[in-house]
Steps between C-alpha positions, in 0.01 A plus 500: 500500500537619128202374246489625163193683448512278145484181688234582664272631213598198290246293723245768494234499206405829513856647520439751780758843465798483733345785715177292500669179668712748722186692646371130601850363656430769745124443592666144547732651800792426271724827489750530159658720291505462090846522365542462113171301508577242805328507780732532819228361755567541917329172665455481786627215689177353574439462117758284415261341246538760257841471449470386136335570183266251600391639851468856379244370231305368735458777691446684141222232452279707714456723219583342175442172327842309535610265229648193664735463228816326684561142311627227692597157376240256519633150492525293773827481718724189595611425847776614632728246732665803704655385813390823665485509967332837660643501824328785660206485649234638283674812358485413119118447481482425108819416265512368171767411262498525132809300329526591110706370206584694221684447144800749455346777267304810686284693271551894490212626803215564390117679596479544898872394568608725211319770584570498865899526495398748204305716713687451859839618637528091614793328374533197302648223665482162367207349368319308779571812702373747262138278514567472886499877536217559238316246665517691864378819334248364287348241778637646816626168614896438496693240375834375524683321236789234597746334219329200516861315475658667776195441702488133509210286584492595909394857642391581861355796697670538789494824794849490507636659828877633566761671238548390149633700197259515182559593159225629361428507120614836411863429658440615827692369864213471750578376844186393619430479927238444693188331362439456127269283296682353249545251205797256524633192262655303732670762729528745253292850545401496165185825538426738775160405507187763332810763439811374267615191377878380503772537239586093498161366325410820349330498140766660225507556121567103422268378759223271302399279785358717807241373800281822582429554880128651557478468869231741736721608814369644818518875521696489863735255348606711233442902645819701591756269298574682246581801658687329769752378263465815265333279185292701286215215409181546326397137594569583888246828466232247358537233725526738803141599381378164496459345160182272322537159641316420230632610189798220435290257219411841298882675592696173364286423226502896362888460535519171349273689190762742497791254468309310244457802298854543460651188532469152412389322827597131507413384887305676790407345816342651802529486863257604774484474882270718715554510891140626580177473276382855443251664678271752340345760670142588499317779692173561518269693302375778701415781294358701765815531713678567182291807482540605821853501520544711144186716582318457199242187365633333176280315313474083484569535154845722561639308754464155312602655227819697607629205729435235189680738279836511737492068529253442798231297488174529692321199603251424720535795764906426474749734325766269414833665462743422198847357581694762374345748744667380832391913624149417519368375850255705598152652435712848518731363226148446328390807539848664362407307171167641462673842573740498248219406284300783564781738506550697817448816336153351449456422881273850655791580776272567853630700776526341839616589834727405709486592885854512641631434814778673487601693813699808458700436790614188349568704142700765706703206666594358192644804302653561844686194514558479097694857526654378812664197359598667187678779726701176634588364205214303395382381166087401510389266237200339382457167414299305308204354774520175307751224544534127419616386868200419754438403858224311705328901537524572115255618286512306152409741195194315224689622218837603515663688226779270524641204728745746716134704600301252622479598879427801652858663772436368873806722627769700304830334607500287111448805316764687720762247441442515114590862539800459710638227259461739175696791675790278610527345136535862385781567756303679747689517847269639693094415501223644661139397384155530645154411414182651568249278367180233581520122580239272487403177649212288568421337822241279588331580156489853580776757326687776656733762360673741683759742404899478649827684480766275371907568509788327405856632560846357388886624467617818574281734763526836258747649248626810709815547682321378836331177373743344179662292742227389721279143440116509565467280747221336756481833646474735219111468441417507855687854537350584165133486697602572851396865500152469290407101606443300775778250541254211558363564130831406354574161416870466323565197317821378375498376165743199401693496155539122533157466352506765219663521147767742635886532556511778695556458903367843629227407722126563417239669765146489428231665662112504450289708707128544478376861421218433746826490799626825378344827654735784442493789751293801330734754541738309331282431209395837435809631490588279211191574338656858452863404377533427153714182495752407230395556144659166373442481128479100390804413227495127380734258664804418240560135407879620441764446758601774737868613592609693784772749548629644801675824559642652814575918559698671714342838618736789650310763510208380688266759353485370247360178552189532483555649140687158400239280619193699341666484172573153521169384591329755267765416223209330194623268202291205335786224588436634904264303642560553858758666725547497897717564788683215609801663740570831700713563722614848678850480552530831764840464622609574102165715425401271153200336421540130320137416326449188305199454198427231331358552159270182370530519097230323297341533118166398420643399111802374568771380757702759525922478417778643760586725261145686497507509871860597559420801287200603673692429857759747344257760410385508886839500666627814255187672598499428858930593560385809349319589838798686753647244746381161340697252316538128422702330702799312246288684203780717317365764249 
């Protein structure tokens, strides 16, 4: 998120230097760069209440006195009659809406508003948009604006299941499937709800009668949906991150000030409905375990003092936990305030040990079977331990850094799949994956981890003459094992496409086998301990398509084969991502040699044109007739 380093300092007395507020954004955890005096600040997602001008101030309040200088309009507001249904169960747990009159004439912008389009790369729009979007930066809470008069008097919130086409607000066709929480007039998909609204009751440069939505969404309801339909949407990273359920009286009224600064505001009327009463959350004041867990002894004075400063409030042996900060469960999330607080620079670091039970058998079996896999073909990964699926035998995390981390892996085979999928969108024919890595679960109130071997296969067996045309199959992983593994240890599951987000109908084998099973033969261990393996150097995986060409030679003078196919497969250029044997065959009765490669042909800046592959493919075949007894087969020079 980009702050102005003179927004900030405008609500500072003291007027701190830009390197003075920067050295204490990142004692605060919050990593930035300055560019032309704006703050570029990294959250991360667990912070989604600093995602304003607002949130970052109060985090700033732990060193500065803050001037609360954000007018709102004070008069008291008519009832709306808005014939508004929620028809989900629960998953908009606050919404308001705001429903303003103005004359014609807009004043010029002026002070915040002015400065703020001044000082931004953000667009103008029209103006109950522009205050929408200055509204989400300044308070961290979106809004959406409808055209009042397109709108109508009935709105409903609807999960709205199956296909329907949406036009969003900036022009765009979306065909929306699955699930999606939505707002509707009548049947009408008139917003993809906490991401984009639609192009029918959109605000525009004549609008003068709007009703403001101000709603507080579920983070699960609104996660993933922007990037599933490929909308960029600053209101779905908020609401992802779980917004102030709280906040809509002092949002609507500092927008309404806004509008009334600028216009001449003849009606407003409000409407509210909350689903659930909100439920604060206190912990308990327990300074010793505080201490304990950040090794050092604050003071009383400190830790009133620190936690008062960022919004708590400390009463009667109860911390009680501001709205806005939906991170904070935890005496541990305590104890991270205190620490930022302090500074960890200021914390004495004390060594500790650690006894390990590592057994170097076990080591020497896994290198074994990592450079044994990767000899076959294999690709390891490692995945993040944290997921947002769970199970009777999973183990829930206290603080998550966001809502797709909340549990800790009980096997691999989710993680795998994610992999798997990712490869086939970027045309990959022929995957091999493992996994070395811990699970955990928790039994009878009692956890256990233990370390496994995961693989998943699909397509094509190998890209060599032998394997291009052969399928993995049930088989394959069993005779991957059978000369290092017990058969018993193996347990091959088939993996159905039915139930995943996939086109493809290769079929999927998945195999998890735990490292405790696997007990290599010694001999065959240290002999791998003395090979060096491949030296695979790691190049970033291009989000531009790939294009294959294929090209078949004709070999008379068998001599010289092998000098074709090393300078083919040693033959370098940036466009060349890959290239493999796909066909031989040794015709003896004529004494010629037909090869096939296929050359895979990918940029990591651009997708690539025939004409800048036809004239690399040209390059290779001059070079390669060159060699005595080879040629091209229709190719005429």
């Amino acid at each position: 998120m980009k702050i102005p380093y003179a927004d900030i300092v405008k609500y500072i007395p003291e007027i701190p230097s830009i390197d003075a507020i920067s050295e204490k954004l990142f004692q605060l955890g919050h990593e930035h760069e300055v560019e032309k005096s704006i703050f570029n600040i990294e959250f991360t997602p667990n912070r989604g209440d600093c995602l304003s001008l607002i949130g970052i101030l109060r985090d700033l309040a732990l060193f500065y006195e803050i001037k609360k200088d954000f007018p709102i309009f004070p008069d008291k507001l008519e009832k709306l009659n808005l014939n508004f249904i929620d028809n989900t169960d629960n998953t908009c747990t606050f919404i308001t809406f705001l429903k303003i009159d103005i004359d014609d004439k807009i004043l010029d912008y002026k002070d915040c508003l002015k400065s703020y389009y001044e000082q931004t790369d953000n667009l103008k729009n029209n103006f109950f948009t522009d205050i929408s979007n200055y509204i989400s930066y300044e308070t961290g809470q979106p809004t959406h604006c409808y055209d009042a008069k397109a709108v109508g008097g009935k709105i409903s919130l609807d999960l709205e299941k199956g296909k329907h086409n949406f036009q969003t607000l900036l022009d765009e066709n979306v065909e929306l499937f699955g699930s999606n929480l939505v707002f509707k007039k009548d049947n009408e998909i008139i917003n993809l709800a906490g991401i984009m609204g639609g192009k029918s009751t959109s605000c525009s440069e004549n609008t003068r009668s709007v009703l403001i939505e101000c709603a507080s969404f579920n983070p699960e309801a609104i996660v993933g949906n922007a990037i599933k339909y490929n909308l960029k949407s600053d209101a779905a990273h908020k609401f992802e991150r779980g917004v102030d359920p709280c906040c809509h009286d002092f949002v609507l009224r500092r927008f309404l000030k806004l509008v009334h600064d600028h216009a001449n505001v003849k009606n407003v009327q409000i409407f509210t409905k909350g689903n659930s009463a909100y439920k604060q959350t206190n912990i308990k004041y327990d300074i010793d375990k505080i201490s304990k867990i950040i090794g050092i002894k604050p003071s009383e004075e400190l830790f009133s003092k620190s936690l008062t400063k960022l919004g708590f409030k400390i009463d009667k042996k109860l911390i009680h936990v501001p709205s806005y900060r939906n991170d904070i469960k935890t005496l541990n999330d305590i104890a991270e305030e205190i620490a930022r607080a302090i500074g960890y620079d200021s914390i004495k670091s004390i060594p500790i040990s650690i006894h390990s039970n590592s057994n170097q058998s076990k080591n020497l079996n896994q290198n074994f079977l990592r450079d044994y896999l990767i000899s076959k073909g294999f690709f390891e990964v490692i995945n993040n331990p944290f997921v947002d699926y769970c199970n009777e035998y999973s183990i829930e995390i206290d603080n998550p850094l966001d809502i797709k981390s909340g549990y800790l892996r009980t096997n691999l085979q989710q993680s795998l799949i994610k992999n798997l999928l990712y490869n086939e969108r970027r045309q990959k024919d022929s995957i091999k994956i493992f996994e070395i890595s811990d699970i955990y679960q928790i039994r009878n109130n009692e956890v256990f981890n233990e370390k496994v071997l995961a693989l998943i296969v699909s397509g094509r067996v190998g890209k060599n003459y032998l394997d291009f045309s052969k399928i993995v199959d049930n088989d394959y992983i069993n005779d991957l094992f059978k000369d290092i593994l017990p058969i018993e240890n193996i347990k091959v599951k088939n993996i159905l496409r039915e139930d995943l987000d996939t086109k493809l109908k290769n079929k999927i084998y998945y195999c998890e086998i735990p490292m405790n099973d696997i007990n290599i033969e010694n001999d065959l261990v240290l002999k791998n301990e003395n090979k060096e393996f491949l030296k695979i150097k790691y190049v970033p995986i291009s989000e531009f398509p790939s294009s294959n060409r294929d090209l078949s030679f004709s070999v008379k003078n068998k001599s010289k084969f092998k000098d074709l196919e090393n300078f083919i497969l040693s033959y370098k250029h940036d466009f060349i991502k890959e290239v493999f044997v796909f066909d031989f065959f040794d015709n003896k009765k004529n004494n010629e040699i037909k090869i096939g490669f296929r050359f895979i042909f990918q940029s990591g800046t651009s997708t690539l044109t025939d004409i800048e592959i036809n004239n690399v493919m040209k390059v290779i075949i001059e070079k390669s007739i060159t060699i005595d007894g080879v040629s091209v087969p229709g190719y005429e020079v």
